[in-house]
N, C-alpha and C positions, 0 to 999 in steps of 0.2 A: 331230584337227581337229574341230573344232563348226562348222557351216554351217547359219542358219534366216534366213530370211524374217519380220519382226514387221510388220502392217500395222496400223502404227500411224504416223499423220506426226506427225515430229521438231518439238518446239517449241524455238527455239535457245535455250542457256541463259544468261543474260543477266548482268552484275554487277550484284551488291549494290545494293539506293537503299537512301540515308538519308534517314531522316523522322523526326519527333519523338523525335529523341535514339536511334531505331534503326537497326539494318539489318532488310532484308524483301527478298522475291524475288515477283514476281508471280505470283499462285495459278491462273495460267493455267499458268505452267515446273513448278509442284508437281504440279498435275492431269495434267499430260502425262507429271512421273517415275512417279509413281502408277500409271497406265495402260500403259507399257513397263516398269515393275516386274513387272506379274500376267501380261503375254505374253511376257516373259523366263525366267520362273522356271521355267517344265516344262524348258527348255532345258539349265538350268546342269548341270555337274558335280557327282557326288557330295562331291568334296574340290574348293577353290581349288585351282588350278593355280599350281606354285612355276615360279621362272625366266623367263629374257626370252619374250615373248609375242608373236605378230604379228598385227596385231589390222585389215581392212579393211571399211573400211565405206561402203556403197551408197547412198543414199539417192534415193528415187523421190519425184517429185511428179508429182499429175493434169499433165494438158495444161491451157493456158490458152486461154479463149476465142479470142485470136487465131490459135494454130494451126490452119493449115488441114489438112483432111486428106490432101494431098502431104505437108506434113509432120510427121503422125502417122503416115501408112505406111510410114514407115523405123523406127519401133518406139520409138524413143529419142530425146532430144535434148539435150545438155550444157549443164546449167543457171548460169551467168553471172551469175544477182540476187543479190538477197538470199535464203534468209539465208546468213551464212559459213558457209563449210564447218566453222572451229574451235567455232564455238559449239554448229553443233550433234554436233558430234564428243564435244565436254563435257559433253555432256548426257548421251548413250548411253554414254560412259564411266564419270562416275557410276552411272549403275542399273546397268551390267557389276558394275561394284565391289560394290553395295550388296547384288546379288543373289547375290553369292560365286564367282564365275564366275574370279578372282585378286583375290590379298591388298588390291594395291594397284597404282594406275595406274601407277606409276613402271615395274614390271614390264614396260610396254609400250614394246619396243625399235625395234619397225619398225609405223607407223600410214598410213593410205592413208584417204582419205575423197575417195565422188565424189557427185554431183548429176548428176541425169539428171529430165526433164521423160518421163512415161510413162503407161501405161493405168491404174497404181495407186498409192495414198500407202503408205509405210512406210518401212522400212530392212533390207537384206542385212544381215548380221552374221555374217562368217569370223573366227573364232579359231582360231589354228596356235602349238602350241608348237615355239620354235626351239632347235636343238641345240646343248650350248655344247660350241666346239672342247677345251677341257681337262677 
């Protein structure tokens, strides 16, 4: 099992725009892969891990000015906005891949992704390899 802490807040990754006959992703979702690339990588495995993969992941954001502190001293709060949970799951899956951490995202059998409003920005990241019955 691999378990770290990146704090780095998740930019969700968005689909393709087309403009003057291309596609492009905005360099704000690049600079954010960029930056959980270089706090990912002490992390990874010597080798990509082969076989189904069980991949959860956390994401923490600051409190918002409206929270009062009644409710910031329960530690957590389940975050309900924007942005989706799959986009930014996409994100952090990409740079998993990119960084070798497994071959490829298909690997990943069983995915969990939660939102929580808290004291820091980043994202948990548990990787567990799962056993296969034969």
């Amino acid at each position: 099992m691999i378990q770290f802490f990146c704090p780095v807040r998740v930019v969700p990754k968005q689909s393709a725009r087309f403009g003057c006959g291309r596609a492009w992703r905005a360099p704000k979702v690049h600079a954010n892969a960029t930056e959980l690339m270089f706090h990912l990588e002490r992390f990874r495995p010597l080798e990509p891990w082969d076989g189904p993969i069980r991949v959860t992941l956390t994401f923490h954001f600051e409190w918002l000015k409206k929270h009062c502190k009644q409710t910031r001293s329960l530690g957590y709060l389940c975050k309900v906005t924007r942005a989706d949970e799959d986009n930014l799951v996409k994100q952090v899956m990409d740079v998993l891949e990119s960084c070798g951490f497994f071959h490829d995202d298909s690997q990943v059998h069983t995915g969990e992704g939660n939102r929580y409003y808290t004291d820091v920005n980043g994202v948990m990241v548990t990787l567990e390899r799962m056993e296969v019955p034969w």
